[in-house]
N, C-alpha and C positions, 0 to 999 in steps of 0.2 A: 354293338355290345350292350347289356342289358345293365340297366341300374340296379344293383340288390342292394338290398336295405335289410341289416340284423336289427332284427326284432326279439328283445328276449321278456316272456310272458313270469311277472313274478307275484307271487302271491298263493291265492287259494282258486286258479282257473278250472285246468280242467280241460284244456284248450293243446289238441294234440300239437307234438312240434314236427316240422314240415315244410318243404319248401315248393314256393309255389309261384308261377308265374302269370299275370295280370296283365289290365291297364287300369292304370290312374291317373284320370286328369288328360287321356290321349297320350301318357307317357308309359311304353311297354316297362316294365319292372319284372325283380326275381324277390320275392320276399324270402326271405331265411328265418322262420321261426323257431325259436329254443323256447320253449317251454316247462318252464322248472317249480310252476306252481305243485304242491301236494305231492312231491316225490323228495324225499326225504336224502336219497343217494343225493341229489344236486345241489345240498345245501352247503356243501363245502368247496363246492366249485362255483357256486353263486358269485360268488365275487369276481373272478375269473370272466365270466360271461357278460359280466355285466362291464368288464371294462373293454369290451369288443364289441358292445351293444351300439347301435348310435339312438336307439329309441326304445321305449319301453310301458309294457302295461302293466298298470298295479287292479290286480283284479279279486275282489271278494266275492264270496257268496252271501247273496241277498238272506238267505235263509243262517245264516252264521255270523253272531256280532263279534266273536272272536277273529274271524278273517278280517274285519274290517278295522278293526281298532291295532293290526300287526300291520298295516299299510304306512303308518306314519314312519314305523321304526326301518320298512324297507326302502319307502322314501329318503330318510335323511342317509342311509347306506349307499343309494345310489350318487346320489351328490358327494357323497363321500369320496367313494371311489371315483366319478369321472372328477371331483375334483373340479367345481363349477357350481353355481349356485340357478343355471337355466340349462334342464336338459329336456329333452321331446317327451313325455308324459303323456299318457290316456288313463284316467280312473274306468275302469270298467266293472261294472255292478251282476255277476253271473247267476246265473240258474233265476231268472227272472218267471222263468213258466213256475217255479213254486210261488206263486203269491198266498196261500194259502200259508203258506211256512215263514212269511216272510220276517223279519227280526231287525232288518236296517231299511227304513224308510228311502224313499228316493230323496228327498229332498236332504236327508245327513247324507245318502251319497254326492250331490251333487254342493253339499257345504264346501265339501272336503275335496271336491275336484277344484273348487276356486281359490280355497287356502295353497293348494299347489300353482294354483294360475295355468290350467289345464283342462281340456272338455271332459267331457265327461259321458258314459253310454250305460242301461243296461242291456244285457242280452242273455241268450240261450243257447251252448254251446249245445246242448241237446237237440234241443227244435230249429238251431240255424240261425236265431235270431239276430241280428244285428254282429254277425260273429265277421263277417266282411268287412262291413262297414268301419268298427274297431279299426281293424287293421287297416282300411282304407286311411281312417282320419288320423291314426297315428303317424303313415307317413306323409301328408299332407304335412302333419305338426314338423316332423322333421326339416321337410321342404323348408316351412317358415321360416325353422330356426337357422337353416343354413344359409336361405337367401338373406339372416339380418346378419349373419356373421360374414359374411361377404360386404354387404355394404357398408358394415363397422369398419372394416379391412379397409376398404377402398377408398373411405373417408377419412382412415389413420394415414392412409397414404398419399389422400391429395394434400392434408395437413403437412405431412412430412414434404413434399413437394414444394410445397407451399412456403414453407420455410427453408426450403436449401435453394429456390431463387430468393427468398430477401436474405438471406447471408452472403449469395452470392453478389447480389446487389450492393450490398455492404461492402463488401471484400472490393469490388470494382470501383467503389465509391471513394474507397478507403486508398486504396493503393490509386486513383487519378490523383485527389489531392497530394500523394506524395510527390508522383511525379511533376504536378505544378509545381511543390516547394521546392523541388531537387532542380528545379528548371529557374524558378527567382533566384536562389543560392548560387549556383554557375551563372547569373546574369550578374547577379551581384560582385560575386568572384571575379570578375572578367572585367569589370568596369575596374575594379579597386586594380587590378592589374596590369590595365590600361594605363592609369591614375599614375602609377609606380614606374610605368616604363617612360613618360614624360615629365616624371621628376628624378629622375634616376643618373641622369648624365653627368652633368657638373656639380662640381662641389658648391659649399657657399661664399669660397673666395675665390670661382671663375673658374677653378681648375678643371682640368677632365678626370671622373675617378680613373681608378688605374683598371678598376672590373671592364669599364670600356661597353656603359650598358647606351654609352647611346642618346643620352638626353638632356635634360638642361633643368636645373635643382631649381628648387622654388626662392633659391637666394639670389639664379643668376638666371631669370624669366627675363628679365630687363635688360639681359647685357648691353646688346646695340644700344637702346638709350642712351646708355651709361657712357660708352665710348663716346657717343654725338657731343655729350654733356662737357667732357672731358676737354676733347677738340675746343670748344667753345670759349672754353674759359681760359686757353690755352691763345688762340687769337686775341681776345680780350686783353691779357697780361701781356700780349706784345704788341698793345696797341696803348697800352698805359703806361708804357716804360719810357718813350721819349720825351712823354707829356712831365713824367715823374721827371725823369734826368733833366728837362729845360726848368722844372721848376727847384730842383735840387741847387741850378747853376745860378738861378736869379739870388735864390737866397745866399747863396756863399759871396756872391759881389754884394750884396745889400751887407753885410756880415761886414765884409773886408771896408767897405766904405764907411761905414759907422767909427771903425777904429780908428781911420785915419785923421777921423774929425777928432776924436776925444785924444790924440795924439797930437794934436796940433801939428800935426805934419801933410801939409800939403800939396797937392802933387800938380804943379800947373802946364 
């Protein structure tokens, strides 16, 4: 299928409109010209065409500085309309075979094709001059401008790419360390629980609670000891108690014999 490219001719041309099929560049094309130069019916649909344009020539007569000084005002209309401050532009400088008539210099034409940042051509719709060419380099211009909005594109979106892996990164980044913390918090959880289940069993006066969790209170960690201790002191006091009562018995006869002296009563 063939590439067509609308081309709409505005100005003071001269440049029939027509559609016509090429190559450029070794790329088979259909070019679709509107030419709305010097025809007065077009001037109300100008706007119209031009917003179905993808490229465009601003074209005066060499011999007419009035055509050439109405280029600015269809300039800023076209931007207007597509809305964009860079569209495919050709200055084209026509009826170049009157040089004899001539009234716009080449060189203010080619001022004026730079102030748009745009080539610039004359030619001779008459004599055929440069009247291909035009149209060759206009859409050549296009070509540029599409292959830079492609690559604008393509770099907004390695950008955009580019940033929805480090977000993602982020997010992955973000959401590990919760599950480390989620993961320390249930360790932690789990020891303190541990902690509870082995001081959980006995009260602090030996008792068993009545909840029946099972384990042994931080007042009664010792109990065995405690019992050993118990025992101990327990053989101890029955091991002191004869010693006491033999010596309880000396002293009551030391007692009783003391009396019997201060009584003068003696027992022989």
């Amino acid at each position: 299928m063939l590439r067509e490219y609308k081309l709409v001719v505005v100005g003071g041309g001269g440049v029939d409109s027509y559609r016509k099929q090429c190559t450029i560049d070794d790329q088979q094309v259909l070019l679709d010209v509107l030419d709305t130069a010097g025809q007065e019916e077009y001037s109300a649909m100008r706007e119209q065409y031009m917003r179905t344009g993808e490229g465009f020539l601003l074209v005066y007569s060499i011999n007419s500085l009035n055509s050439f000084q109405e280029l600015n005002s269809f300039y800023d209309q076209i931007l207007r309309v597509k809305d964009s401050d860079n569209v495919p532009v050709l200055v084209v400088g026509n009826k170049c075979d009157l040089e004899m008539e001539r009234q716009v210099s080449y060189e203010d034409g080619l001022a004026l094709a730079n102030s748009f940042n745009c080539p610039f051509l004359e030619t001779s719709a008459k004599q055929r001059i440069n009247v291909e060419e035009a149209f060759y380099g206009l859409v050549r211009n296009i070509n540029q401008y599409n292959a830079k909005i492609a690559e604008a594109e393509k770099q907004q979106q390695q950008q955009q790419q580019q940033q929805n892996a480090n977000q993602q990164g982020q997010d992955q980044y973000g959401q590990q360390k919760d599950n480390q913390q989620s993961q320390f918090n249930n360790q932690i959880n789990n020891n303190n629980n541990n902690t509870s289940a082995v001081n959980g069993g006995v009260s602090s006066d030996g008792i068993i609670d009545q909840n029946g969790n099972g384990g042994v209170s931080s007042g009664q960690a010792n109990l065995p000891n405690q019992s050993q201790s118990q025992s101990q002191r327990q053989q101890q006091q029955q091991q002191q108690e004869p010693q006491q009562q033999s010596e309880n018995q000396f002293s009551g006869q030391k007692q009783s014999s003391s009396k019997s002296k201060n009584g003068c009563c003696v027992i022989v």
